[in-house]
C-alpha positions in Angstrom: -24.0 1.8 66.4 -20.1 2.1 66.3 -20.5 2.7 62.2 -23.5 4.9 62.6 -21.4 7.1 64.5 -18.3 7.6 62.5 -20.2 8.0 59.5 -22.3 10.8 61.2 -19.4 12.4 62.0 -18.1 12.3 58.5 -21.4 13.4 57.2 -21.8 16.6 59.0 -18.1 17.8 58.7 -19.1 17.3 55.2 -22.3 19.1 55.2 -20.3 22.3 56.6 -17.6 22.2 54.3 -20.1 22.1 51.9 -22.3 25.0 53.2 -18.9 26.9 52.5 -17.9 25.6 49.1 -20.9 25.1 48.0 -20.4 25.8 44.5 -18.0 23.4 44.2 -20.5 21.3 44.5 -22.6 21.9 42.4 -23.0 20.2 39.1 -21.7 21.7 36.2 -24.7 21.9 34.2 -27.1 23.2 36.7 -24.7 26.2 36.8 -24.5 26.7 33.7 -28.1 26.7 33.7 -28.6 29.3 35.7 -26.4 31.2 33.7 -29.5 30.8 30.7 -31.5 34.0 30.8 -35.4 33.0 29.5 -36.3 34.3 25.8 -37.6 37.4 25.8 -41.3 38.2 25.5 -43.3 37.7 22.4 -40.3 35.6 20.7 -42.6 32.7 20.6 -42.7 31.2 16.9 -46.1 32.7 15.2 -46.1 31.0 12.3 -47.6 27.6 11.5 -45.1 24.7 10.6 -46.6 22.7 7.4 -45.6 19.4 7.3 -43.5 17.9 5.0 -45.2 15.4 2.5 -42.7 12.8 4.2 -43.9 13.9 7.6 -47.9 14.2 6.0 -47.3 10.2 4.7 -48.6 7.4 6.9 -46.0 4.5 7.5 -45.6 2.1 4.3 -46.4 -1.2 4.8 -43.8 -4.3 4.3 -44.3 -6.8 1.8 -46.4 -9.1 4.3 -48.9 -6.1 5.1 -47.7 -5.2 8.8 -46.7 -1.6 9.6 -42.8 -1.3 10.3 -42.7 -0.9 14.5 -40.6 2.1 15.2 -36.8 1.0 17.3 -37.7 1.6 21.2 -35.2 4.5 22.3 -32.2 3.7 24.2 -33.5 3.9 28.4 -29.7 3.3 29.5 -28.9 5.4 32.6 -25.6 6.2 32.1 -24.5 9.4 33.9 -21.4 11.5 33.5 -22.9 14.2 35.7 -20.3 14.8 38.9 -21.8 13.7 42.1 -22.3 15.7 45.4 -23.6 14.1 48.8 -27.3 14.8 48.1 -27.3 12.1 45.6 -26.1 9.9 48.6 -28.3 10.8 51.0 -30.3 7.1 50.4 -27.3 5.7 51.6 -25.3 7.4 54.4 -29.1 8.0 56.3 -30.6 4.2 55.0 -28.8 1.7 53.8 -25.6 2.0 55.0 -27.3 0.7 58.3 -30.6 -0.6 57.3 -29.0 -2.8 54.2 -31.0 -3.2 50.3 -34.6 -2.4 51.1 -36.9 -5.2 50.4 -38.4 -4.1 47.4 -35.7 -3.5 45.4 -35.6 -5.5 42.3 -31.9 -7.3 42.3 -29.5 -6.9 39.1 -28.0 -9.9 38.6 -26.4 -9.6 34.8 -23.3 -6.8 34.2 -25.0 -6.3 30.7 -27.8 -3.9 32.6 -24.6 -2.1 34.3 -22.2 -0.8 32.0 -21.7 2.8 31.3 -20.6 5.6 34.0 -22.1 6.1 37.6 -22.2 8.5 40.3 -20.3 6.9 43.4 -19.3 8.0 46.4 -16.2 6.3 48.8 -16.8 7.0 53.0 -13.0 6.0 54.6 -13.0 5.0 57.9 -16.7 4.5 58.7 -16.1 3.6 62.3 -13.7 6.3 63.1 -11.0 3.9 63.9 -8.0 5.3 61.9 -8.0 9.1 62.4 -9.0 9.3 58.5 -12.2 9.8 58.4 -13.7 11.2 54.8 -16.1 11.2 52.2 -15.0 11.0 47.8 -16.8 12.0 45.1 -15.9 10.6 41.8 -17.6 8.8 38.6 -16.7 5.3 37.8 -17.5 3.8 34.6 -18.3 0.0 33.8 -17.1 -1.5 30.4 -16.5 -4.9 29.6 -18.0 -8.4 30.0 -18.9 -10.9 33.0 -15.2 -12.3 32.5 -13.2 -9.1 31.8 -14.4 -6.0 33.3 -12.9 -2.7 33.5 -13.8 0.6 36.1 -12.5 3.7 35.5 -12.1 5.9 38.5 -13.1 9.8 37.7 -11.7 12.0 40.9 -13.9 14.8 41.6 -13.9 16.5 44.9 -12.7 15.0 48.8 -14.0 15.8 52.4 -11.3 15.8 55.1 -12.9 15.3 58.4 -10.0 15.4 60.4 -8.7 18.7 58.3 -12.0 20.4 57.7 -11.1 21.2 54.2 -12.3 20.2 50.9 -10.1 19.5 48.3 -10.8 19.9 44.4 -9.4 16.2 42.3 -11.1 16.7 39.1 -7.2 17.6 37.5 -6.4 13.8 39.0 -5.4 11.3 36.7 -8.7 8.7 36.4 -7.9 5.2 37.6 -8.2 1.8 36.3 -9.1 -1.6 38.0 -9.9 -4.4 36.5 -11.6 -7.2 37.4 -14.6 -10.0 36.9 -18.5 -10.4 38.0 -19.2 -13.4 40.1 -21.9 -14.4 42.4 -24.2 -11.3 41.2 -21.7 -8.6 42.1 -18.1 -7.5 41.4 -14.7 -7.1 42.1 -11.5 -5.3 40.6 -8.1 -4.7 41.6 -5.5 -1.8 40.7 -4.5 0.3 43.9 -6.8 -1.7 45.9 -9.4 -4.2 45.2 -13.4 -2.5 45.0 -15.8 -4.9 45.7 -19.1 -3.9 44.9 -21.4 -7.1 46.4 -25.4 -5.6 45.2 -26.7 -3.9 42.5 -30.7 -3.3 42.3 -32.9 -1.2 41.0 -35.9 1.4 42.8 -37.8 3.4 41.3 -36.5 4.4 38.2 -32.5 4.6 39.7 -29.7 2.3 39.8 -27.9 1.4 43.2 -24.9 -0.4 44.0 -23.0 -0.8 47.3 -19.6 -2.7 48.6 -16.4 -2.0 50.0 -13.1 -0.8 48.7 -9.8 -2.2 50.2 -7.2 0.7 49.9 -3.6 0.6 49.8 -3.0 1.5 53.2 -5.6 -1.0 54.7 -8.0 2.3 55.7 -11.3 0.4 55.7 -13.8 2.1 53.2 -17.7 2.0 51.7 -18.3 2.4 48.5 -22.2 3.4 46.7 -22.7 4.1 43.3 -26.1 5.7 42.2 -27.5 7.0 38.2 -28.9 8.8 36.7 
């Protein structure tokens, strides 16, 4: 009850900061999508497109007779797209209390894990320290089961104590490094992340642990892509 609390706290100091900044918060290429004006009437292309005799040509077969299969596409989920607390809502209303829901399917191998991910840091879940608030950032996975890297990409912080959101995208990004063991993580630069689940529902990527910070503020950690 005592972590529900302070995280409530947290979460609607940030929901009002946000309802005043709110275009901080939003991602960079939505706005520039709303920026895109639709093409204009009657610009649609008329004219029929004639295949090429390439394009006309069925697939050659190989020497042995079988059609060549086609390469599957590359499904990774990577995402370099910046976070806001929407994309955390799964965590800071569910499993932040409720734990991994049951039918997640578990990721147990780093190679399903690499490439960048939204996460999201809550300091001072239980309101304990006077520090409570919320960091957005993207932190990207490279490396193997014995040497692994995560490379901290500061975007934006929630103050709940100040009531002020502050803008760390000009931040320098920051490394830990670290291993996978037991079907998690952990790495170590200022501070040690350890990120204990990673699973997979519906189509997204989850991962959630704790970060010990310098100053021995206690903090939550989620990651989420796409």
């Amino acid at each position: 009850m005592k972590l529900k609390k302070g995280l409530i706290a947290v979460l609607i100091t940030a929901n009002v900061i946000m309802l005043v900044v709110g275009i901080l918060t939003i991602p960079p290429n939505l706005r520039s999508a709303d920026r895109k004006e639709p093409p204009a009437p009657g610009t649609e292309q008329t004219t029929p497109v004639t295949p090429s005799p390439k394009e006309e040509a069925p697939p050659t077969p190989t020497e042995s007779g079988d059609i060549p299969v086609p390469e599957e596409t590359d499904t990774s989920l990577s995402t370099e797209e910046h976070p806001d607390l929407e994309d955390f809502l799964w965590y800071t209303e569910d499993v932040a209390y409720d734990g991994v829901p049951s039918d997640a399917n578990i990721i147990d191998s780093i190679d399903l894990l690499t490439g960048s991910w939204k996460a999201l840091i809550v300091y001072d879940p239980n309101n304990e320290y006077d520090a409570g608030a919320m960091e957005f950032l993207n932190i990207a996975l490279a490396g193997t089961a014995e040497s692994l890297s995560l490379t901290l990409d500061w975007y934006q912080i929630f103050w709940a104590n100040e009531g002020e959101s502050f803008d760390e995208s000009d931040m320098e990004d920051s490394v830990f490094l670290g291993k996978w063991e037991n079907g998690g993580l952990w790495a170590s630069g200022a501070g040690t992340i350890h990120l204990a689940q990673f699973y997979e529902l519906n189509g997204k990527q989850y991962a959630v642990g704790t970060m010990d910070t310098p100053d021995g503020t206690p903090a939550l950690m989620a990651l989420v892509r796409p």
